[in-house]
VEXLUM-924286 format. One record per residue (C-alpha): residue in three letters; x, y, z. Coordinates in nm, 2 decimals. Example, Ala and Ser with C-alpha at 12.3 -4.5 7.8 and 13.67 -1.06 7.14 Angstrom:
2
MARPA   residu       xx       yy       zz
MARPA      Ala     1.23    -0.45     0.78
MARPA      Ser     1.37    -0.11     0.71
//
This chain:
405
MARPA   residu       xx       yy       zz
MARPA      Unk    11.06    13.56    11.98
MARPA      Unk    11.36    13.41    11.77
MARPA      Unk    11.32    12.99    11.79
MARPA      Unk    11.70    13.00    11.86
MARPA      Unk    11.61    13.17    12.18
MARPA      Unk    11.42    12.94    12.32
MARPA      Unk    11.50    12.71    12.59
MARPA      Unk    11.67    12.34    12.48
MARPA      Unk    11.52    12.10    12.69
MARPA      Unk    11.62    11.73    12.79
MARPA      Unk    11.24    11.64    12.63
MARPA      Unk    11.11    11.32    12.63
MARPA      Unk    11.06    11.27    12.23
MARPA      Unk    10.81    10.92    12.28
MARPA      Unk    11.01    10.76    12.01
MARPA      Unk    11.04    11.10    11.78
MARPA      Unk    11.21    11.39    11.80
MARPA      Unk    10.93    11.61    11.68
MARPA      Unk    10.69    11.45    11.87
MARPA      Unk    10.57    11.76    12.06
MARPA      Unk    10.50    11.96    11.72
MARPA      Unk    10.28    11.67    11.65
MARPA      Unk    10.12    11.76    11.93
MARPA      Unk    10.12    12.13    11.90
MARPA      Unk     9.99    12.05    11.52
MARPA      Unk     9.72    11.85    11.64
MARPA      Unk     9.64    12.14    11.88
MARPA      Unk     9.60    12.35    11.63
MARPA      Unk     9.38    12.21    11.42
MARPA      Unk     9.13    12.07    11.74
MARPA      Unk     9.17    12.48    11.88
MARPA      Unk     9.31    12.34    12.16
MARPA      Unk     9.59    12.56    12.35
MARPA      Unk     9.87    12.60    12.18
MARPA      Unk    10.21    12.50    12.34
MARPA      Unk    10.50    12.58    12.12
MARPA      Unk    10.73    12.30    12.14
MARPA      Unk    11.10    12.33    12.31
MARPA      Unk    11.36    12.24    12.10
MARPA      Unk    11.56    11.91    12.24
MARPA      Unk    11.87    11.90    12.30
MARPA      Unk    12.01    11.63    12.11
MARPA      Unk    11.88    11.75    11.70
MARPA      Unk    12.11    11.68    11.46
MARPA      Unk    12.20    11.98    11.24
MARPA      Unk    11.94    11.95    10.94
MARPA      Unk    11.66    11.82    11.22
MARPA      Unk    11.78    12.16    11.36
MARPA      Unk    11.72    12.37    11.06
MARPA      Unk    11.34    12.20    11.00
MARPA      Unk    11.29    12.26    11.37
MARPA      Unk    11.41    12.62    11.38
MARPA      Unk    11.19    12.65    10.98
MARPA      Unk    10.85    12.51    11.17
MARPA      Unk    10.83    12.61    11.52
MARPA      Unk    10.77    12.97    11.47
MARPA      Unk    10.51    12.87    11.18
MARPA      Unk    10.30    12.77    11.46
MARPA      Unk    10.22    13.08    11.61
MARPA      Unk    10.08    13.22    11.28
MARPA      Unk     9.94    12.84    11.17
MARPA      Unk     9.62    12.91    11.08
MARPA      Unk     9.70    13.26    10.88
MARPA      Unk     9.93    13.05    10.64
MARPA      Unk     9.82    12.96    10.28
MARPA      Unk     9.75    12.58    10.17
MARPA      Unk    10.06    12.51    10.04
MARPA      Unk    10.28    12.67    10.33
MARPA      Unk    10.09    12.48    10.56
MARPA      Unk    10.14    12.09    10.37
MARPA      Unk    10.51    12.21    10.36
MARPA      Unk    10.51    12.24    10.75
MARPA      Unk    10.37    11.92    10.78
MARPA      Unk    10.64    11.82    10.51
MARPA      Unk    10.92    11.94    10.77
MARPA      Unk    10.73    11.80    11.02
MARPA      Unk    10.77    11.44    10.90
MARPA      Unk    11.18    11.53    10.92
MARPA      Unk    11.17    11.57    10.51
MARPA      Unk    11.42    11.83    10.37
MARPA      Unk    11.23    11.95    10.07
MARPA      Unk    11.51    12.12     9.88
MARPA      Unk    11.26    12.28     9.67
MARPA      Unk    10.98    12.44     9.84
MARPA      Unk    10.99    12.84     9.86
MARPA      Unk    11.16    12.95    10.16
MARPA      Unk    11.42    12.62    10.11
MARPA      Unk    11.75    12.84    10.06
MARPA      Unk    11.66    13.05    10.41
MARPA      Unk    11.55    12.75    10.59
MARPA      Unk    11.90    12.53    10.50
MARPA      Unk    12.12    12.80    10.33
MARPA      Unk    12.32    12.76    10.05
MARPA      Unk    12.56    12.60    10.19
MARPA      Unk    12.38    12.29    10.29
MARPA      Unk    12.17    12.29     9.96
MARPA      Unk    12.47    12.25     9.80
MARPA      Unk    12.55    11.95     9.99
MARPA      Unk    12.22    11.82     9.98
MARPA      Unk    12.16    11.88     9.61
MARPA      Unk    12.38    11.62     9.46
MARPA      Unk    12.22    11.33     9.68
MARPA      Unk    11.90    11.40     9.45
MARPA      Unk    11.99    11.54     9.10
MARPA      Unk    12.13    11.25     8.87
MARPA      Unk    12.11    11.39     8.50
MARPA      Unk    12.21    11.07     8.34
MARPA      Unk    11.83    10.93     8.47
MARPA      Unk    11.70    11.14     8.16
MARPA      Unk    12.00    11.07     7.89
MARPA      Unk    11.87    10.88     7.59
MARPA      Unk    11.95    10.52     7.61
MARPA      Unk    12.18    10.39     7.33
MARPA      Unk    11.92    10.10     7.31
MARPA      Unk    11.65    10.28     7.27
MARPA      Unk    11.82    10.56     7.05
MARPA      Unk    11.85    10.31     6.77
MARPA      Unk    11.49    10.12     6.82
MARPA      Unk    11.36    10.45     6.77
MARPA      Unk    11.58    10.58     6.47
MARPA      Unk    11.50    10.21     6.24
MARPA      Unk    11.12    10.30     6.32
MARPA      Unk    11.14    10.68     6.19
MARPA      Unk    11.38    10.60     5.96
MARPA      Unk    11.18    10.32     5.76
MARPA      Unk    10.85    10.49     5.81
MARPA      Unk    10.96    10.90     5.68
MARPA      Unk    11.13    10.74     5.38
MARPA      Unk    11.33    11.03     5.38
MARPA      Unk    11.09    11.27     5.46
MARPA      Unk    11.13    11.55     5.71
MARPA      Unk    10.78    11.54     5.86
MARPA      Unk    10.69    11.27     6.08
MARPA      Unk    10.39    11.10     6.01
MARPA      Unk    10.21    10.95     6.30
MARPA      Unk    10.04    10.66     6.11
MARPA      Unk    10.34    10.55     5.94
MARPA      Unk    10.52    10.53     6.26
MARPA      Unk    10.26    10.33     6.44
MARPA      Unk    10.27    10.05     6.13
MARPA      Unk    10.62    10.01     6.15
MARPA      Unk    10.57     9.98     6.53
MARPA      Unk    10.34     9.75     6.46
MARPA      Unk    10.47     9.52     6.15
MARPA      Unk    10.83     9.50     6.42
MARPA      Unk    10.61     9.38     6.68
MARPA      Unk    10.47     9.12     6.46
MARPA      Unk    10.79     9.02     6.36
MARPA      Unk    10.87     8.97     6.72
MARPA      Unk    10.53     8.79     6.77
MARPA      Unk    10.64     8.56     6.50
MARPA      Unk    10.99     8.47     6.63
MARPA      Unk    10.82     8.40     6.95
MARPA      Unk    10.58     8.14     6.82
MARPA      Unk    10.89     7.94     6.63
MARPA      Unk    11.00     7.91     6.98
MARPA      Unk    11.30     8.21     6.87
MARPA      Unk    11.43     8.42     7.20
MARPA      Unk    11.25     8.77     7.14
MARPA      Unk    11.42     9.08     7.32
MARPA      Unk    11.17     9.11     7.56
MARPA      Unk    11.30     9.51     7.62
MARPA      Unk    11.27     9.55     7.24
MARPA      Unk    10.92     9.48     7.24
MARPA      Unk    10.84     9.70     7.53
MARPA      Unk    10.99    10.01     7.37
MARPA      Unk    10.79     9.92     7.06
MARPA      Unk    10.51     9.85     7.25
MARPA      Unk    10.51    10.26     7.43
MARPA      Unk    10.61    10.36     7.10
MARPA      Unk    10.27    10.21     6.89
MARPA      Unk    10.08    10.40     7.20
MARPA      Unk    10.26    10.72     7.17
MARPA      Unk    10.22    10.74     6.76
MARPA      Unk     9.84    10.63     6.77
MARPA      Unk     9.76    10.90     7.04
MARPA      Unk     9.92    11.19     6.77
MARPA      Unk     9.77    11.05     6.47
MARPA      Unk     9.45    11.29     6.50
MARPA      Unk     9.43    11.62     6.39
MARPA      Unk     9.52    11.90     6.61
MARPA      Unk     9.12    12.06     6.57
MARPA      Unk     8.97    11.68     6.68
MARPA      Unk     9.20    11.62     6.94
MARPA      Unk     8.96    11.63     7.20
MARPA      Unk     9.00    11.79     7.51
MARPA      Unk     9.22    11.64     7.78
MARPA      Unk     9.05    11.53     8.13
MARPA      Unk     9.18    11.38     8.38
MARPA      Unk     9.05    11.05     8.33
MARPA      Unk     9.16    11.06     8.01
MARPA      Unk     9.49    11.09     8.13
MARPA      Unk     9.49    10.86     8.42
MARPA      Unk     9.37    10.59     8.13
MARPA      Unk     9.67    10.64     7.91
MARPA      Unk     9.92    10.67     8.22
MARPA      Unk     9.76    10.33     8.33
MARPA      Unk     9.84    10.19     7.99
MARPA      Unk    10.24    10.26     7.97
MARPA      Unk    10.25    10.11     8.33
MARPA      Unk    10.04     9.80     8.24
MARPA      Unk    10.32     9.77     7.93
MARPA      Unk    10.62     9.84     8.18
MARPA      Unk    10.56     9.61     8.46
MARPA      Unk    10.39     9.33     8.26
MARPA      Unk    10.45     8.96     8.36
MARPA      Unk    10.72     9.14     8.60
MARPA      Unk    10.56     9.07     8.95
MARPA      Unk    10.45     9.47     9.00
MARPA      Unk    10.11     9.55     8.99
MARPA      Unk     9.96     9.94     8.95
MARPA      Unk     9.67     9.98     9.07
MARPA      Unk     9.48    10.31     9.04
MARPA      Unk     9.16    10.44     9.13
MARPA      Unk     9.16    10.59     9.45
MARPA      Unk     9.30    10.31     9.66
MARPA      Unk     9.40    10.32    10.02
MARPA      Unk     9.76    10.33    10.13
MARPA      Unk     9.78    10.15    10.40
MARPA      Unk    10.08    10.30    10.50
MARPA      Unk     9.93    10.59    10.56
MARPA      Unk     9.64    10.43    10.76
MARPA      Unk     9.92    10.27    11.02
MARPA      Unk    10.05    10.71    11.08
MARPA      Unk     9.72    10.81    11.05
MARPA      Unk     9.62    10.58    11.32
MARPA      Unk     9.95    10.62    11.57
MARPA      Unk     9.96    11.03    11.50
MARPA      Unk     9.53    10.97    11.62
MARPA      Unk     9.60    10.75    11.88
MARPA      Unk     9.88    10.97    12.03
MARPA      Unk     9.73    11.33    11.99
MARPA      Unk     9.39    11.29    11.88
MARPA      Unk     9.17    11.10    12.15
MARPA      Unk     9.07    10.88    11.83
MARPA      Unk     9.13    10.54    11.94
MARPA      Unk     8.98    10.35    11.63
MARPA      Unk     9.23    10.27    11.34
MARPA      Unk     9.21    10.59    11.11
MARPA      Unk     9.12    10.51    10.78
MARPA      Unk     9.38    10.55    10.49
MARPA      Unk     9.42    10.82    10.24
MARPA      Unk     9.33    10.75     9.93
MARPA      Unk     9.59    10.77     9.61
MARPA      Unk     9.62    10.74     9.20
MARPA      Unk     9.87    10.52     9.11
MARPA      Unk     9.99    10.23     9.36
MARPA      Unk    10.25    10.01     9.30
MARPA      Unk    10.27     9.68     9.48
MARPA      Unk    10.50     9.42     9.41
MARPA      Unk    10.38     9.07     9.51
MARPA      Unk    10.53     8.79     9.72
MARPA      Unk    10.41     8.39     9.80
MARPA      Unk    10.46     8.41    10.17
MARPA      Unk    10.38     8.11    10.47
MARPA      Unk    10.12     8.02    10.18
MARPA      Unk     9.96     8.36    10.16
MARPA      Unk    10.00     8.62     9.87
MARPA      Unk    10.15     8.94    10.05
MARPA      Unk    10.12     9.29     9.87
MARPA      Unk    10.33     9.50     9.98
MARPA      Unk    10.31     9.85     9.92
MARPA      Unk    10.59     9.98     9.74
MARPA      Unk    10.56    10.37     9.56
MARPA      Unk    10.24    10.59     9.51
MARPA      Unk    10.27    10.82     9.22
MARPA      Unk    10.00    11.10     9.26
MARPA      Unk     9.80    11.25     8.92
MARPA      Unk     9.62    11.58     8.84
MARPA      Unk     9.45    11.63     8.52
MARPA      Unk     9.56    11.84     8.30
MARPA      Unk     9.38    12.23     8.35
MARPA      Unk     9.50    12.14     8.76
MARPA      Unk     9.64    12.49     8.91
MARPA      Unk     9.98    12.51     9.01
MARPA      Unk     9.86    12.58     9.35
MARPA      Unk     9.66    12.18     9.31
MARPA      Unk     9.92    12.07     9.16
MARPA      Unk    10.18    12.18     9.45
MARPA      Unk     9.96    12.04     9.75
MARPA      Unk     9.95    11.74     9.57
MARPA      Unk    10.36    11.71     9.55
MARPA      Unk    10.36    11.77     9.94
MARPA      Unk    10.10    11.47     9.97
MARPA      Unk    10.31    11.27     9.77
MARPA      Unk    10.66    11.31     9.92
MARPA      Unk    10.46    11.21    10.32
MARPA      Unk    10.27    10.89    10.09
MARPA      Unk    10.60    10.81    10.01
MARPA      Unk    10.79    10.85    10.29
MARPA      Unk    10.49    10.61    10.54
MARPA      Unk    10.64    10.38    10.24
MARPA      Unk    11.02    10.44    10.25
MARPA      Unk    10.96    10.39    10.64
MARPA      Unk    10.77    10.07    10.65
MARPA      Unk    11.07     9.96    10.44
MARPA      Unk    11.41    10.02    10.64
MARPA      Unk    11.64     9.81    10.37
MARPA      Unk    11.59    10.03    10.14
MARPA      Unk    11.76    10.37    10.10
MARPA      Unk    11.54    10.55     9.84
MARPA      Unk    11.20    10.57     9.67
MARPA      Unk    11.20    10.76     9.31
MARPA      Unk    10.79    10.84     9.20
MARPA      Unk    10.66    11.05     8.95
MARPA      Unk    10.45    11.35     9.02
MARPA      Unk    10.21    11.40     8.74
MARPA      Unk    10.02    11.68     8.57
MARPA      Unk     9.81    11.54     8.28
MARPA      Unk    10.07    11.39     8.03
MARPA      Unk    10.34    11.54     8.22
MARPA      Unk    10.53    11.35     8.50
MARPA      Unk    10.80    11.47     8.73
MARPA      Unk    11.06    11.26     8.88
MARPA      Unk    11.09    11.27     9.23
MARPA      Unk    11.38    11.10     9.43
MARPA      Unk    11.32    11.06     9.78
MARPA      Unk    11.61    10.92    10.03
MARPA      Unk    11.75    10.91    10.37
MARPA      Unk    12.02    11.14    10.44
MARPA      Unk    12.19    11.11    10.80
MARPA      Unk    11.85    11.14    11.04
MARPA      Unk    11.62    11.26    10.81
MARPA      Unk    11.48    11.22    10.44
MARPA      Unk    11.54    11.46    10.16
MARPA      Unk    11.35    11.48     9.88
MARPA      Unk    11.37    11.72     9.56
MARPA      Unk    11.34    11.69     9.14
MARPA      Unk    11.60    11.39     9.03
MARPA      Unk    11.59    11.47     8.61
MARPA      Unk    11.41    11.61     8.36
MARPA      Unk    11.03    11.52     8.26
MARPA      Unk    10.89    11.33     8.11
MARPA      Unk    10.64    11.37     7.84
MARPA      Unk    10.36    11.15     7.67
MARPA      Unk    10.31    11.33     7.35
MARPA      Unk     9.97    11.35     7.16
MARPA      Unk    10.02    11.55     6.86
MARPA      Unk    10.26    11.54     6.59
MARPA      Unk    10.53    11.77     6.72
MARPA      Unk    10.56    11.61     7.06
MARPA      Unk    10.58    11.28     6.90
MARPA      Unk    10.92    11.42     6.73
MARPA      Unk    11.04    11.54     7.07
MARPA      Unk    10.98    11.20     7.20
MARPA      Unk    11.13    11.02     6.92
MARPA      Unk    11.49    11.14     7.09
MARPA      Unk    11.44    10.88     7.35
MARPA      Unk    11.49    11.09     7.66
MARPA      Unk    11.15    11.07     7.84
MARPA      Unk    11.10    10.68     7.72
MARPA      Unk    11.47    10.58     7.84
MARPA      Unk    11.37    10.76     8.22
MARPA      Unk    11.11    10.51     8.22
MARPA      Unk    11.26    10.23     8.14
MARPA      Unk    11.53    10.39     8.45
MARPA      Unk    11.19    10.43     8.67
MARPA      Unk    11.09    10.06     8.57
MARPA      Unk    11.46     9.92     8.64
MARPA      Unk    11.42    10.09     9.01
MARPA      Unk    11.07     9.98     9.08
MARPA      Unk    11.20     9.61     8.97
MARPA      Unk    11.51     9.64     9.16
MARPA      Unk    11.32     9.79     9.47
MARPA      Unk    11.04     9.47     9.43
MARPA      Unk    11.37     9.23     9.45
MARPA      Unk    11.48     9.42     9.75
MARPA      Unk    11.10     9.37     9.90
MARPA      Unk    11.06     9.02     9.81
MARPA      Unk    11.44     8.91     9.94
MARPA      Unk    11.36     9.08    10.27
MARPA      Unk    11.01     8.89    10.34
MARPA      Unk    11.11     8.58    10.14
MARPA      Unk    11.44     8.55    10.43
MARPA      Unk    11.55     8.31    10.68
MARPA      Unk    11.44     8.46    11.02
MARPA      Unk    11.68     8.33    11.30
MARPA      Unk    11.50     8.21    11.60
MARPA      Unk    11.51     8.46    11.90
MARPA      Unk    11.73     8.31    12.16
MARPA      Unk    11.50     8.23    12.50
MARPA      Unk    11.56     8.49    12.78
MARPA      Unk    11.46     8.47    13.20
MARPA      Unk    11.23     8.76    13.13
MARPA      Unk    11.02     8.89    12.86
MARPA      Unk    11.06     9.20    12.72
MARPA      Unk    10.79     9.36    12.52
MARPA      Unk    10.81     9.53    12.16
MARPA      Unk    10.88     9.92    12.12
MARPA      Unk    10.56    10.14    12.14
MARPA      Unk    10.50    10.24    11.78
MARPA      Unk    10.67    10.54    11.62
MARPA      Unk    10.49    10.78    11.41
MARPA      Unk    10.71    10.90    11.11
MARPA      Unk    10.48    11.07    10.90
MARPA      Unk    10.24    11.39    10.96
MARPA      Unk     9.91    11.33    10.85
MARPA      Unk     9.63    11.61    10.88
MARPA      Unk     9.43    11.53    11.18
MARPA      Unk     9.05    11.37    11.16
MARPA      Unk     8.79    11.56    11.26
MARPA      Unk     8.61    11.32    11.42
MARPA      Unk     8.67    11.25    11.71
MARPA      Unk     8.58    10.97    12.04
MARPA      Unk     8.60    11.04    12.39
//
């Protein structure tokens, strides 16, 4: 039966227009009876097109493959995923055409001019007009600049703060190529994680952002987790959250209390992931991000990176109209680790993206911290009280299965 066919209905959404596919979701995976959701009345046009994309998915749920099944729960969370496989018939053409340019921003991955000429002084002093880069001699220079800075900054002399960073990347990038290509040992995922965890340590230092990794809970995602339980689940204990690889949290002095508040999750598979690992783990991304974008209603946009081993992807999610669309913003970018990719990453594209993704993360912690850190004014007194909103689930979450009476 064609989706379109089916009856509109005047439906009660409980706070969310897909409420009832919730439902039917949670159905699903409990084998309880399936009721296939009527379509209100009162979609806009792309909630429309995500309805219409889902609803019939339902009926053959539990014949679909991994991936098709996180993208329903994707559209299910009202998230226009411009690039998942069936995007052009589920929005046509047309409408990815309109939606496109609200992600894509080449200039995120142009070379900096900045950075350009940090990075042609270093190769230039240390190839001494030779056409092979050489690792070691890059790191030195790095290194003997650094010092120089180190030195300025103990005369009480203004350092470029920025400077040093690049240098700082830099000195970690050339040190990682230096081996051999035969004793370059092979590349796990903790490996990975650890050198991923250093670049971010040297972006965000002393600027208020932590990153924490390790598989810690987003508590965003316990908050849906509980509310989608709560609603459709007969689980009346707060669920607990999913765990993630990289959280970023900015930090805020608040009523006396340190708040952390939750502000990206960039997600990490080592290196020999398949593309079928490495796809789920996008879709688990983009709904960790969204609980985030969310919790946070000032803000417009959340840009995270999607990483593969030493390979990251830059993601740009934002709310469009009533929903959020999310696809590829730029080109990657690459940590090198031999000589070769070393020269690649000499032309300052990947390292000027993330000094781009550090500028957003900063500007986004700002955003948090003015928001929290703000006046509230006093509620004016009414004759009668009236009680806050029930809370509104946002995100799909795959359902527990444990369950209470």
């Amino acid at each position: 039966e064609d989706i379109d066919d089916l009856e509109s209905a005047d439906i009660d959404d409980r706070g969310h227009p897909f409420f009832f596919i919730f439902r039917a979701l949670f159905d699903l995976h409990h084998r309880r009876p399936l009721q296939v959701p009527l379509r209100p009345s009162n979609l806009s046009e792309i909630q429309g097109m995500l309805f219409s994309f889902i609803v019939p998915k339902l009926i053959q749920f539990h014949s679909l493959k991994r991936v098709q099944k996180k993208d329903i729960h994707v559209a299910s969370s009202m998230i226009a995923h411009l690039e998942h496989d069936e995007a052009e018939v589920v929005f046509g053409k047309d409408m990815l055409d309109k939606l496109g340019p609200l992600i894509v921003d080449e200039a995120f991955s142009e070379a900096d001019d900045e950075v350009k000429a940090i990075l042609s002084n270093v190769e230039t002093v240390a190839m001494m007009g030779s056409k092979k880069i050489d690792p070691k001699r890059i790191r030195l220079c790095a290194t003997k600049e650094l010092g120089l800075a180190a030195d300025d900054e103990l005369k009480s002399v203004k350092v470029d703060g920025h400077k040093m960073c690049i240098l700082e990347i830099l000195r970690l990038m050339a040190k990682r190529s230096e081996k051999p290509f035969a004793d370059i040992p092979k590349e796990t995922e903790s490996m990975t994680v650890r050198v991923w965890q250093d670049v971010f340590d040297i972006l965000f230092e002393g600027s208020g952002v932590s990153v924490t990794t390790g598989e810690t809970g987003l508590t965003a995602s316990r908050e849906e987790r509980t509310v989608n339980e709560q609603a459709h689940g007969g689980v009346k204990t707060p669920a607990n959250p999913r765990k993630v690889d990289f959280l970023l949290l900015t930090s805020v002095e608040h009523q006396r209390k340190l708040v952390h508040i939750e502000i990206a999750d960039y997600e990490h598979k080592g290196p020999m992931a398949s593309d079928e690992d490495v796809a789920v783990q996008l879709r688990k991304s983009i709904r960790h991000n969204h609980a985030i974008l969310t919790r946070l209603p000032f803000l417009d946009e959340i840009i995270f990176l999607d990483i593969k081993g030493f390979t990251a992807r830059v993601m740009r999610l934002r709310h469009h109209e009533s929903v959020h669309v999310c696809g590829t913003m730029a080109d990657e970018i690459v940590l090198p680790a031999t000589p070769a990719q070393l020269k690649i990453f000499m032309d300052g594209r990947s390292l000027s993206a993330l000094f781009r993704l550090r500028e957003h993360v900063l500007d986004t912690a700002s955003k948090v911290q003015a928001s929290i850190l703000q006046p509230k004014r006093p509620p004016l007194l009414a004759r009668t009280f009236t009680p806050p909103p029930a809370p509104k689930s946002a995100t799909f979450y795959t359902p527990t299965t444990k369950r209470t009476k």
